[in-house]
py3Dmol code that shows the C-alpha trace and the ligand (Angstrom):
import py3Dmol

protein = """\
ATOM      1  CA  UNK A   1     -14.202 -14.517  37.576  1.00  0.00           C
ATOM      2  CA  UNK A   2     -11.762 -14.064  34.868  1.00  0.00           C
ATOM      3  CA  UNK A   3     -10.195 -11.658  35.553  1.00  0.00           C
ATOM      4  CA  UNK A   4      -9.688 -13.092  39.051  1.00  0.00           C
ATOM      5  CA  UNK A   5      -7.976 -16.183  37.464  1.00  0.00           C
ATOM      6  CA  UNK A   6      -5.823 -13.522  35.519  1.00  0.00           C
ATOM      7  CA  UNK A   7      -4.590 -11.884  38.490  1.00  0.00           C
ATOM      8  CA  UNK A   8      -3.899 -14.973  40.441  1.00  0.00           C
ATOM      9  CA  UNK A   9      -2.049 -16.606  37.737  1.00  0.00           C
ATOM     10  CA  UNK A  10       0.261 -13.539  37.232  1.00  0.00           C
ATOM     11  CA  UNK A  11       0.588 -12.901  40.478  1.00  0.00           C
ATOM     12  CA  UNK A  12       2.675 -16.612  40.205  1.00  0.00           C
ATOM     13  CA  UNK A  13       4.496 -15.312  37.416  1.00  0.00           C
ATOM     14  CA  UNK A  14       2.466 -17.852  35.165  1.00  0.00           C
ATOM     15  CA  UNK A  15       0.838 -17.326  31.983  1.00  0.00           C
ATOM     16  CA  UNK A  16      -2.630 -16.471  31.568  1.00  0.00           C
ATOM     17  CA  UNK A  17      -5.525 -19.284  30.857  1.00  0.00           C
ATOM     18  CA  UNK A  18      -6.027 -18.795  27.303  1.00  0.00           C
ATOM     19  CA  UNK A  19      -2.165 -19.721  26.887  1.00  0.00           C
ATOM     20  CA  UNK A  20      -3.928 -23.101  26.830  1.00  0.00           C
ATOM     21  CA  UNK A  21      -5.575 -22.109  23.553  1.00  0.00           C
ATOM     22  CA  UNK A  22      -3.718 -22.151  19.711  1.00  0.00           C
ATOM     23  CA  UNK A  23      -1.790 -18.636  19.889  1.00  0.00           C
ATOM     24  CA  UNK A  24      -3.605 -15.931  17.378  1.00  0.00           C
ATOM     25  CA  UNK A  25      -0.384 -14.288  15.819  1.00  0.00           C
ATOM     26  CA  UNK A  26       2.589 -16.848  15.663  1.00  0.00           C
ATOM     27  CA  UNK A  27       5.858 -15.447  14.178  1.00  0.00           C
ATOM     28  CA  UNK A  28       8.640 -17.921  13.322  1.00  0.00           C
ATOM     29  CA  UNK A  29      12.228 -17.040  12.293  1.00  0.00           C
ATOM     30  CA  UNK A  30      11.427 -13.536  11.347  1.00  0.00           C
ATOM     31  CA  UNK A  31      14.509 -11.495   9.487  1.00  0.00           C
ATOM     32  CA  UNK A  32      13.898  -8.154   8.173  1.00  0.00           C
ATOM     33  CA  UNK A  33      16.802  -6.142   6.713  1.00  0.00           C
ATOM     34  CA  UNK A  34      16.886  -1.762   5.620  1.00  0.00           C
ATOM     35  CA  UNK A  35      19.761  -2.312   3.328  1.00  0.00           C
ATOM     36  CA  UNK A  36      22.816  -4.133   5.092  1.00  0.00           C
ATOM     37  CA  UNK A  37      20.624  -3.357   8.637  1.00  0.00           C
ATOM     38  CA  UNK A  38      19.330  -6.384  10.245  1.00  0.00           C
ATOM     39  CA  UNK A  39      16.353  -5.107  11.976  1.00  0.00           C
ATOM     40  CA  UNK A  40      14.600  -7.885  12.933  1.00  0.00           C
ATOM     41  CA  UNK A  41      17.032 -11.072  14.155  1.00  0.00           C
ATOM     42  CA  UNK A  42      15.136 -14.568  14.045  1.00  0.00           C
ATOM     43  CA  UNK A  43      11.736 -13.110  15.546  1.00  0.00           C
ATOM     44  CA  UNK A  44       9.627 -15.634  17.712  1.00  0.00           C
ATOM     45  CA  UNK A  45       6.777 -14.632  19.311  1.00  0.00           C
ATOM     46  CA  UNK A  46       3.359 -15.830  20.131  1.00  0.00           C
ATOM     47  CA  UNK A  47       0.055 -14.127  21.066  1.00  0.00           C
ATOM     48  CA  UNK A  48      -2.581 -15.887  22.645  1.00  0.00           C
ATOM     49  CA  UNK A  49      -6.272 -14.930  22.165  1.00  0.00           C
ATOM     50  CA  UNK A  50      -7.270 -12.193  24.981  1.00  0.00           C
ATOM     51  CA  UNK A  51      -3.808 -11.472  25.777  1.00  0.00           C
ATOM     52  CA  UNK A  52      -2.043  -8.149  26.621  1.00  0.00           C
ATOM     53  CA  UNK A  53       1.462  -7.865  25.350  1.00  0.00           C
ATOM     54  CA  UNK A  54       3.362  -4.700  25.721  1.00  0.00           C
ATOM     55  CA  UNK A  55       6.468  -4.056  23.531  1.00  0.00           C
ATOM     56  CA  UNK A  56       9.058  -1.743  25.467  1.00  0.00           C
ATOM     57  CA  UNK A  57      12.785  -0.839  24.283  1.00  0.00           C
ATOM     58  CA  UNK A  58      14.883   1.572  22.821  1.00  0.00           C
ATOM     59  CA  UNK A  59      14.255   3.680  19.736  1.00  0.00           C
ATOM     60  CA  UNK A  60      15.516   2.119  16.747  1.00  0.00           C
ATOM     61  CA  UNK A  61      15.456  -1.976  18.209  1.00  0.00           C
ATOM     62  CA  UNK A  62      13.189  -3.004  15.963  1.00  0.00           C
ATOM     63  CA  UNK A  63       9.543  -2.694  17.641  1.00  0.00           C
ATOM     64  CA  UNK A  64       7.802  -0.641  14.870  1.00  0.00           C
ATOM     65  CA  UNK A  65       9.414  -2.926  12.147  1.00  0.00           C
ATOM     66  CA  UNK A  66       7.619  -5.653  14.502  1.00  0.00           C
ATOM     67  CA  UNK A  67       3.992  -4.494  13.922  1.00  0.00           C
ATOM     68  CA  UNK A  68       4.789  -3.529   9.976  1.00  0.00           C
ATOM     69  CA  UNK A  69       5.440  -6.955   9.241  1.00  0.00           C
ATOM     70  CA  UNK A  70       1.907  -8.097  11.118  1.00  0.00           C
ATOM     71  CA  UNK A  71      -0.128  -5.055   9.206  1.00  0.00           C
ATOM     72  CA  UNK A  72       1.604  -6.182   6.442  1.00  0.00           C
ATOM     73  CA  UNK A  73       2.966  -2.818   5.710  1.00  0.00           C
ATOM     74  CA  UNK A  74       6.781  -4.307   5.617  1.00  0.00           C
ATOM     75  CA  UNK A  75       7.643  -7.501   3.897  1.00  0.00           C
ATOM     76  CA  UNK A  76       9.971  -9.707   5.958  1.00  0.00           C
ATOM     77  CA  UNK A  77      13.161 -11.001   4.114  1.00  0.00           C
ATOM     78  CA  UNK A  78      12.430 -14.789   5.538  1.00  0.00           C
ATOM     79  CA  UNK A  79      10.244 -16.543   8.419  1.00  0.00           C
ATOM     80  CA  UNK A  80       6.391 -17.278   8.943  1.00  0.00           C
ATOM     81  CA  UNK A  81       3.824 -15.316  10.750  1.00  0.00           C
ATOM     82  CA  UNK A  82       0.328 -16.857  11.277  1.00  0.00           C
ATOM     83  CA  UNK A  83      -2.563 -14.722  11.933  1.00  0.00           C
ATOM     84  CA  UNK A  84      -5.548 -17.375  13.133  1.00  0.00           C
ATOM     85  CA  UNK A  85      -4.150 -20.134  11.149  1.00  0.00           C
ATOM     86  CA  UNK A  86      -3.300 -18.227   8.098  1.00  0.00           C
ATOM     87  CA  UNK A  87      -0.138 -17.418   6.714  1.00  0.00           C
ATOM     88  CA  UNK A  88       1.077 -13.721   5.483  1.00  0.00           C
ATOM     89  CA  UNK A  89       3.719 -13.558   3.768  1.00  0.00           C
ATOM     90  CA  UNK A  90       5.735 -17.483   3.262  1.00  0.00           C
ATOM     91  CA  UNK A  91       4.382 -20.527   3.800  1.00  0.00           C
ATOM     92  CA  UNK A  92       6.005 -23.892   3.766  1.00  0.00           C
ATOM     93  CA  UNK A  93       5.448 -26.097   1.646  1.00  0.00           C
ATOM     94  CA  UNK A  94       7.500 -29.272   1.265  1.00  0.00           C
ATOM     95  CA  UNK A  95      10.316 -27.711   3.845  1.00  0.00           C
ATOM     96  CA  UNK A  96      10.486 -24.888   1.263  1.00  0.00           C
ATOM     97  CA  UNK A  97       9.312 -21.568   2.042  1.00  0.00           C
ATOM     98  CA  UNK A  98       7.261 -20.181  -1.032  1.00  0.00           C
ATOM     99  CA  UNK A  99       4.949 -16.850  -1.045  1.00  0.00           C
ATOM    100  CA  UNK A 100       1.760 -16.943   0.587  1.00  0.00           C
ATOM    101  CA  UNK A 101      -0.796 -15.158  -1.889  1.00  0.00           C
ATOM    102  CA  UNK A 102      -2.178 -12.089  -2.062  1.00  0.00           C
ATOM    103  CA  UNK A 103      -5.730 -13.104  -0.841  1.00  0.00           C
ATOM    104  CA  UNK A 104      -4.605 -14.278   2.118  1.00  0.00           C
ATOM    105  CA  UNK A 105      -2.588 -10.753   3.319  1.00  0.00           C
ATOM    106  CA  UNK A 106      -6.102  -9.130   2.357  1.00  0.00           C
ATOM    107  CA  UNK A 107      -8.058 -11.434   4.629  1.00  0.00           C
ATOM    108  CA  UNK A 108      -5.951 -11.117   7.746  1.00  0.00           C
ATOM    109  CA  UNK A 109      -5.823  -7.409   7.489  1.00  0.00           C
ATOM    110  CA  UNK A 110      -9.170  -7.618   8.502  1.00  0.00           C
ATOM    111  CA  UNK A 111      -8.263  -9.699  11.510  1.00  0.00           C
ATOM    112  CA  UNK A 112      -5.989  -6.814  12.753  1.00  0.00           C
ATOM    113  CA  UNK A 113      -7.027  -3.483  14.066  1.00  0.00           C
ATOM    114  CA  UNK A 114      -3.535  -0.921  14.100  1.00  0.00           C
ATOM    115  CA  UNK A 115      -3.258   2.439  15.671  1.00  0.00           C
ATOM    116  CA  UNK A 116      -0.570   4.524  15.146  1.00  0.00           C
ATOM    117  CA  UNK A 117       1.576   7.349  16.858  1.00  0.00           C
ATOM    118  CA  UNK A 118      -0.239   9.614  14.220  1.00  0.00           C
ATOM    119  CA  UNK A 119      -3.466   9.561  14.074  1.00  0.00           C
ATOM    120  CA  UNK A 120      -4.690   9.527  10.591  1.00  0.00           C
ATOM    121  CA  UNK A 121      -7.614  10.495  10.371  1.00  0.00           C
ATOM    122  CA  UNK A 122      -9.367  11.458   6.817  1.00  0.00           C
ATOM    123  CA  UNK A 123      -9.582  15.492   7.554  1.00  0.00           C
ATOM    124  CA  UNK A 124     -11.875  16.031   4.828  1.00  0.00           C
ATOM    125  CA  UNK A 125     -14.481  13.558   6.624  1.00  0.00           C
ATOM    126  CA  UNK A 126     -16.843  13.883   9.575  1.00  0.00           C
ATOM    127  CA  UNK A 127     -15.659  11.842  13.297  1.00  0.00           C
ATOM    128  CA  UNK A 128     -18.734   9.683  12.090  1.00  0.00           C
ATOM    129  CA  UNK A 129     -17.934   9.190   8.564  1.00  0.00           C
ATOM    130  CA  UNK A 130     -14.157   8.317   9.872  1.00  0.00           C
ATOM    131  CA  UNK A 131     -15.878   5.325  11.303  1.00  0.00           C
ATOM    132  CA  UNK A 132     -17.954   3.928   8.570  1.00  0.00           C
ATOM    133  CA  UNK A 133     -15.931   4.535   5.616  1.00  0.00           C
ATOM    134  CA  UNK A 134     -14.251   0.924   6.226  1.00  0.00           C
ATOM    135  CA  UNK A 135     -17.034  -1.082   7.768  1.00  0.00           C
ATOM    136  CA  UNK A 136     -19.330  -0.306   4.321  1.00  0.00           C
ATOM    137  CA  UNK A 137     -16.619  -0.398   1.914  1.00  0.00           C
ATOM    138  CA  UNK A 138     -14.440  -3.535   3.558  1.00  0.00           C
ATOM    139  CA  UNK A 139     -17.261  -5.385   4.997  1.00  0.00           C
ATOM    140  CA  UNK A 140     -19.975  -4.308   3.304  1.00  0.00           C
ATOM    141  CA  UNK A 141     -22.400  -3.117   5.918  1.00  0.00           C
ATOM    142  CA  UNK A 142     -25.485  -1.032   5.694  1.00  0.00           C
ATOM    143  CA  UNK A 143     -24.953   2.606   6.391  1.00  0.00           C
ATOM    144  CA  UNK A 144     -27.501   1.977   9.024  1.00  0.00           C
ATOM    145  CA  UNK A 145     -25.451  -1.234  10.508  1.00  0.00           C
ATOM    146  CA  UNK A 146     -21.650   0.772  10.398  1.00  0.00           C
ATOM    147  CA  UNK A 147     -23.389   3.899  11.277  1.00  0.00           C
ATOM    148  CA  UNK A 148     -25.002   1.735  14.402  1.00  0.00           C
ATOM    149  CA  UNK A 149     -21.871  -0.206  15.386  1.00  0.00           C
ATOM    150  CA  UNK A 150     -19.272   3.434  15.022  1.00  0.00           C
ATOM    151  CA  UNK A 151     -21.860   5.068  17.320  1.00  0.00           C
ATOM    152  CA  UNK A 152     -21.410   2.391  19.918  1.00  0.00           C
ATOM    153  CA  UNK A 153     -17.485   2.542  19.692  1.00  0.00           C
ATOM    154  CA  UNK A 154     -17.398   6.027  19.534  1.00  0.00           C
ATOM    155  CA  UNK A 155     -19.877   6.065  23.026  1.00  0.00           C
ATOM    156  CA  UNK A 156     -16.812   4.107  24.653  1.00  0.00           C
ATOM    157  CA  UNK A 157     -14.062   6.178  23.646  1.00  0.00           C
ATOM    158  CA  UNK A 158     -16.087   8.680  24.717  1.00  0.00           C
ATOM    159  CA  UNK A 159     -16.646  10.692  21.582  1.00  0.00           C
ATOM    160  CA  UNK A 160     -20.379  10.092  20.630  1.00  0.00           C
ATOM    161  CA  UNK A 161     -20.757  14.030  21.089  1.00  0.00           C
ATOM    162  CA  UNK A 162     -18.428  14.784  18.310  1.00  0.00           C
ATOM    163  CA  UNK A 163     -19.730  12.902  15.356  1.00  0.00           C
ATOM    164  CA  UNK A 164     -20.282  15.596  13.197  1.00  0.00           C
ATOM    165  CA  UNK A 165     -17.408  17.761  13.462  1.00  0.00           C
ATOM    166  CA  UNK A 166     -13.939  17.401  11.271  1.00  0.00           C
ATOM    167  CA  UNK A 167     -10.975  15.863  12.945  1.00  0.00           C
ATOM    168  CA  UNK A 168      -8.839  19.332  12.772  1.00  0.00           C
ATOM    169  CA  UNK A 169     -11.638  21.016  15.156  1.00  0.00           C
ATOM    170  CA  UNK A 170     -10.586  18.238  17.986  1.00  0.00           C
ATOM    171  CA  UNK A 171      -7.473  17.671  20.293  1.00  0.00           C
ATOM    172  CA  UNK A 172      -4.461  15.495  19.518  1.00  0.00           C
ATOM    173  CA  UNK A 173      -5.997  12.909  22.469  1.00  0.00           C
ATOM    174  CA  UNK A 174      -9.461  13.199  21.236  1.00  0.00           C
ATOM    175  CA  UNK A 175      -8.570  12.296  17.516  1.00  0.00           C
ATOM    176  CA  UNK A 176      -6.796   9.321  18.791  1.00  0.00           C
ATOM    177  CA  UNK A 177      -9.739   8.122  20.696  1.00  0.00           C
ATOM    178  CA  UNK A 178     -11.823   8.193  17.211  1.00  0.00           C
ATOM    179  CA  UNK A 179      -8.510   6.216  15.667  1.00  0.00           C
ATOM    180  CA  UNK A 180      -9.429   3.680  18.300  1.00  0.00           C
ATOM    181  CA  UNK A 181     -12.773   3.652  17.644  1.00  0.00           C
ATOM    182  CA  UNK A 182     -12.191   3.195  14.091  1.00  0.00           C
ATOM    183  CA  UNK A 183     -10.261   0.327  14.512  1.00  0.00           C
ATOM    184  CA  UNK A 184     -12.872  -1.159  17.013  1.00  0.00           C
ATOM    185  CA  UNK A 185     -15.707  -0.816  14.563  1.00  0.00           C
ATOM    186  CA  UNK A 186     -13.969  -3.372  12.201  1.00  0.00           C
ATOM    187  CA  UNK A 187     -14.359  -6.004  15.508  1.00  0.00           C
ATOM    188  CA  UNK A 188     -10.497  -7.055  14.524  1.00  0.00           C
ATOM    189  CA  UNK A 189      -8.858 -10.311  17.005  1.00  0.00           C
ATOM    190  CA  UNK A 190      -6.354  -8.265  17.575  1.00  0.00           C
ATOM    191  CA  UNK A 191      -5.050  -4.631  17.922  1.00  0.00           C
ATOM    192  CA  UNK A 192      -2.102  -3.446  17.898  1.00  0.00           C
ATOM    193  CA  UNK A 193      -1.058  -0.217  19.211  1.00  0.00           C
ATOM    194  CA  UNK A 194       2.120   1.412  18.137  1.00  0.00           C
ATOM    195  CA  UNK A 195       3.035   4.056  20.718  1.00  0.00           C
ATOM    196  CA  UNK A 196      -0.671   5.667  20.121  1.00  0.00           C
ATOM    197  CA  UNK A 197       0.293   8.658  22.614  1.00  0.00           C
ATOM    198  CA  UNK A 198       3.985   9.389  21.893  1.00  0.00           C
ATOM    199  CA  UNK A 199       2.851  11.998  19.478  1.00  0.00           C
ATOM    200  CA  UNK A 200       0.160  13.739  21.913  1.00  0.00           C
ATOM    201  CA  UNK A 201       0.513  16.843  24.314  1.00  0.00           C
ATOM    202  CA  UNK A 202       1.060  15.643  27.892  1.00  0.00           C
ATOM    203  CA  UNK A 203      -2.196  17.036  28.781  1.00  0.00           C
ATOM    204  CA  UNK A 204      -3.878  14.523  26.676  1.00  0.00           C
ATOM    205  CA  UNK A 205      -1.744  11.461  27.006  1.00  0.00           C
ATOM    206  CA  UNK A 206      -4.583  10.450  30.320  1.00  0.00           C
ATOM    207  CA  UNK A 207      -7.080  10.340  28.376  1.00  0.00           C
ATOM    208  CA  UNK A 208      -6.007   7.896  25.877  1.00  0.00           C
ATOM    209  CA  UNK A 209      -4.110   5.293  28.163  1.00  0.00           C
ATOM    210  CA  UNK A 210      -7.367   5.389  29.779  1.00  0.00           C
ATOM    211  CA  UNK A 211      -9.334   4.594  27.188  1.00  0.00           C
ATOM    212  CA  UNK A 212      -7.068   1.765  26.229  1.00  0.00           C
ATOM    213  CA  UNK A 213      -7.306   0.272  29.427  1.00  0.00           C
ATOM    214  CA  UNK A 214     -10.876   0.651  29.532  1.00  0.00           C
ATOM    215  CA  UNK A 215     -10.967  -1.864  26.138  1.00  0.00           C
ATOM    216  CA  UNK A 216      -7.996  -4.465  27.327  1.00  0.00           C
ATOM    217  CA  UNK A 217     -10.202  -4.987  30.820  1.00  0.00           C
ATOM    218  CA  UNK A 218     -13.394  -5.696  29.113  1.00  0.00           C
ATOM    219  CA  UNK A 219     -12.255  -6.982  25.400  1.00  0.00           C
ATOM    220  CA  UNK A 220     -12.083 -10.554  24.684  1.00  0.00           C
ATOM    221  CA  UNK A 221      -9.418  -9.310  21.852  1.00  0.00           C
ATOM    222  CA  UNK A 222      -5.773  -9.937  21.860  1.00  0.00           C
ATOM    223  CA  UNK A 223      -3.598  -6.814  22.123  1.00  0.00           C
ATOM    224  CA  UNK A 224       0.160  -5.687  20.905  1.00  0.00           C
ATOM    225  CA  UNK A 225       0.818  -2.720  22.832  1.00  0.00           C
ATOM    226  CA  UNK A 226       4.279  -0.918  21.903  1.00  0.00           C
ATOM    227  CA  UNK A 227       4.922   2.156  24.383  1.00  0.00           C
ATOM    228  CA  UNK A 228       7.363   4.136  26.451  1.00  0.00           C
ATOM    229  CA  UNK A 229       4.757   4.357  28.794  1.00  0.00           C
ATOM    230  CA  UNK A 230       6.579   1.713  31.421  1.00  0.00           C
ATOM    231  CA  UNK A 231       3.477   2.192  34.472  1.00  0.00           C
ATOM    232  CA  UNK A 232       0.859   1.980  31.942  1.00  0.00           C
ATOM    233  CA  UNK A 233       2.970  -1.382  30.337  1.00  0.00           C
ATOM    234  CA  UNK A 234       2.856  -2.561  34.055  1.00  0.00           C
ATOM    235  CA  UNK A 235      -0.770  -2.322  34.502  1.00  0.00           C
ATOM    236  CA  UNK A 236      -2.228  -3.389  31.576  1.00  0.00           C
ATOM    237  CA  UNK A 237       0.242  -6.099  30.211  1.00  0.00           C
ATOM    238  CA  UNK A 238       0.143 -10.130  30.911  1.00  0.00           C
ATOM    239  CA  UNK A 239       3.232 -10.160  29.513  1.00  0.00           C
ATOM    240  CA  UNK A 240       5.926  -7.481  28.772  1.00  0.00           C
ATOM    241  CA  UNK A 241       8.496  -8.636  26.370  1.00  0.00           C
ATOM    242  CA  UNK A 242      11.841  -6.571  26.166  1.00  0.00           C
ATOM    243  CA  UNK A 243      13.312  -5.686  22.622  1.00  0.00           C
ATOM    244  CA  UNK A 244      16.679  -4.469  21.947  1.00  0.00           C
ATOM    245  CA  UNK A 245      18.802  -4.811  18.454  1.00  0.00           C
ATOM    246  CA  UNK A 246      16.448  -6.471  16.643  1.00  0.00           C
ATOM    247  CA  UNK A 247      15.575  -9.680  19.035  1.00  0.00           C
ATOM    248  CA  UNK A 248      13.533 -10.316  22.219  1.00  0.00           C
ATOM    249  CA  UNK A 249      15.972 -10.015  25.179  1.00  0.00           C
ATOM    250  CA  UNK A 250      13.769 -10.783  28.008  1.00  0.00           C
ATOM    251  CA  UNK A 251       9.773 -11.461  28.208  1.00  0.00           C
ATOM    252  CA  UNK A 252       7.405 -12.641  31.112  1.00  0.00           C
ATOM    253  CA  UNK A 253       4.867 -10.863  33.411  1.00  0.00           C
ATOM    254  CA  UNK A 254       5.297  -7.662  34.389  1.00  0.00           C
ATOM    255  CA  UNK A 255       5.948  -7.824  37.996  1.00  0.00           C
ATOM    256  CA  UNK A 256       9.251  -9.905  37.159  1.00  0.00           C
ATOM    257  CA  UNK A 257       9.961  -7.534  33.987  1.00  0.00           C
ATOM    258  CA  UNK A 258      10.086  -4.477  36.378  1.00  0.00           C
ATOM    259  CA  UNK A 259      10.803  -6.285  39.132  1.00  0.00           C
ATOM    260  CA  UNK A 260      13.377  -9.067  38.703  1.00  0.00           C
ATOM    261  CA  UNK A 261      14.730  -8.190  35.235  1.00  0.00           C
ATOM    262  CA  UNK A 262      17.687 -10.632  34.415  1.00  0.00           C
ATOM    263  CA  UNK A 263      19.453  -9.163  31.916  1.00  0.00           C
ATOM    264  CA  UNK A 264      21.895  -6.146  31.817  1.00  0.00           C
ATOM    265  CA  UNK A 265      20.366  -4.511  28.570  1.00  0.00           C
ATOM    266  CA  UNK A 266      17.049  -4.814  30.400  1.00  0.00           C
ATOM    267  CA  UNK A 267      18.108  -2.912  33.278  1.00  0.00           C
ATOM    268  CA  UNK A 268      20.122  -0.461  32.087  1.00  0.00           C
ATOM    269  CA  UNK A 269      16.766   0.577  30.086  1.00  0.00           C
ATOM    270  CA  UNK A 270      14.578   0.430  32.574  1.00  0.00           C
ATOM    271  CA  UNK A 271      17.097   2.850  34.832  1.00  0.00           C
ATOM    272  CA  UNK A 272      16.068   5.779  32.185  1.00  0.00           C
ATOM    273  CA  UNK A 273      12.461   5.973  33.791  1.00  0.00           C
ATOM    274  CA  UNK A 274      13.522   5.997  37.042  1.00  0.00           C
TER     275      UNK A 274
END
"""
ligand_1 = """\
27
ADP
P 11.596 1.157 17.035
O 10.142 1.060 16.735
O 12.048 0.207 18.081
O 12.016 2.565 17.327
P 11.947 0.672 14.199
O 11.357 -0.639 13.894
O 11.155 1.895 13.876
O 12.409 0.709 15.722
O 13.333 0.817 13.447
C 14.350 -0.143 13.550
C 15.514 0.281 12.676
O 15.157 0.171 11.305
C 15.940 1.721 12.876
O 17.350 1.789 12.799
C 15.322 2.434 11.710
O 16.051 3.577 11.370
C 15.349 1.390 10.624
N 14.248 1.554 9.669
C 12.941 1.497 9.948
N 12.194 1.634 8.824
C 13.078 1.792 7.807
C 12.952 1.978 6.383
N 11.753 2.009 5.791
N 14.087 2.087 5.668
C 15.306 2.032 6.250
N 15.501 1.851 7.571
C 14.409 1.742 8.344
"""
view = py3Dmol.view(width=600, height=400)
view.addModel(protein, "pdb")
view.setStyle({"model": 0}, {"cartoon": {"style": "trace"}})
view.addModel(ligand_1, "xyz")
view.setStyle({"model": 1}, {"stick": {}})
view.zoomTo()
view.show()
């Protein structure tokens, strides 16, 4: 099977099959600068359809500033990043990088799914309506159709009991697992998670690292997992890729990551969740 294929190929310390295909998300020579702070240092990175990246490192190196400039919530001072071909924010043309346009950052939005440390849900809306708001208004589905396809995602985050209450009336964890499932509805290529259970009571921190892991083994989607959760990074990650002061310090699969890390920085971090 696949995921037989996977587990052999890690287990080399290889990279997993689709790396054979065109990577998904390609940044190149991503800066991003708060003022005189340079936050993001010359960013490379690839991600390759179906692949599980997680994003560890310290507060403050850069890795929320990393999925901003993908959602297109923070505009990067100079670089490229491709999402399925298309460019977001520069393109070059003639060696020169210009602007891409404004069409183009609302298109790929819709290739990415994003959830948050806070959960954001609309309070004033039902779980259900939560989940078809965007499908109608963004892709223009049927009630019937959104109300159809949020009902299926809301079965495998295990909410579908819940559809008709208000997000204030559920737990920290549960409202996250309707985030998910409101991302899922809008069938993204890839979602990115941005330390979805930092914010949560302990109690309910299970639940959603569960439900995460549930999607990465069965999804066909790419995923950009930032967390401080280092066992859950181990488990669900092809690759784990190391940030510190605004550049990638170390990447590669998670047995040598937590294993055999190379670098100093890298170790001294790790040393904190021992
Ligand atoms: P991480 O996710 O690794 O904790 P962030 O990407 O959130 O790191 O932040 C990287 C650095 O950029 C931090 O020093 C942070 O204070 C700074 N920063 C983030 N967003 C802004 C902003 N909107 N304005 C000014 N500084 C910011």
């Amino acid at each position: 099977s696949d995921e037989s294929v996977k587990e052999s190929v890690r287990a080399e310390g290889g990279m997993p099959p689709s790396r054979k295909a065109e990577p998904i998300v390609k940044y190149r020579g991503i800066n991003k600068y708060f003022g005189d702070h340079h936050v993001l240092k010359d960013i490379d990175f690839d991600l390759y359809p179906g692949e599980r990246v997680a994003i560890i490192g310290p507060s403050g190196s850069g890795k929320t500033t990393m999925a901003r400039v993908l959602m297109t919530l923070e505009r990067p001072d100079s670089g490229t990043i491709e999402v399925g071909g298309r460019h977001l924010w520069h393109k070059e043309v003639d060696g020169k990088l210009v602007p891409a346009d404004e069409k183009h950052l609302h298109e790929v939005r819709g290739d990415i799914g994003m959830v948050f440390q806070h959960f954001n849900l609309f309070p004033h809306m039902t779980i259900l309506r939560n989940c078809t708001e965007a499908p109608i208004k963004v892709l223009g589905l049927s009630r019937e159709e959104a109300e159809a396809r949020a009902k299926r995602m809301l079965e495998k985050v295990g909410m579908l009991d819940k559809i008709d209450q208000y997000p204030a009336s559920l737990s920290g964890g549960q409202q996250q697992r309707v985030a998910i499932a409101r991302a899922l509805v809008m069938r993204p290529k890839v979602m990115l998670f941005d330390e979805p259970t930092s914010a949560l009571d302990p109690e309910t921190v299970g639940e959603v690292l569960e439900v995460i892991k549930e999607i990465a083994r069965e999804g066909e989607m790419a995923m950009m997992l930032i967390t401080h959760e280092m066992s859950f990074a181990r488990e669900v990650a092809d690759r784990v890729v190391f940030f510190d002061e605004g550049r990638i310090v170390e990447q590669g699969p998670p047995s040598k990551i937590f294993g055999n890390p190379e670098s100093d920085r890298l170790r001294d971090f790790l040393k904190r969740f021992n």
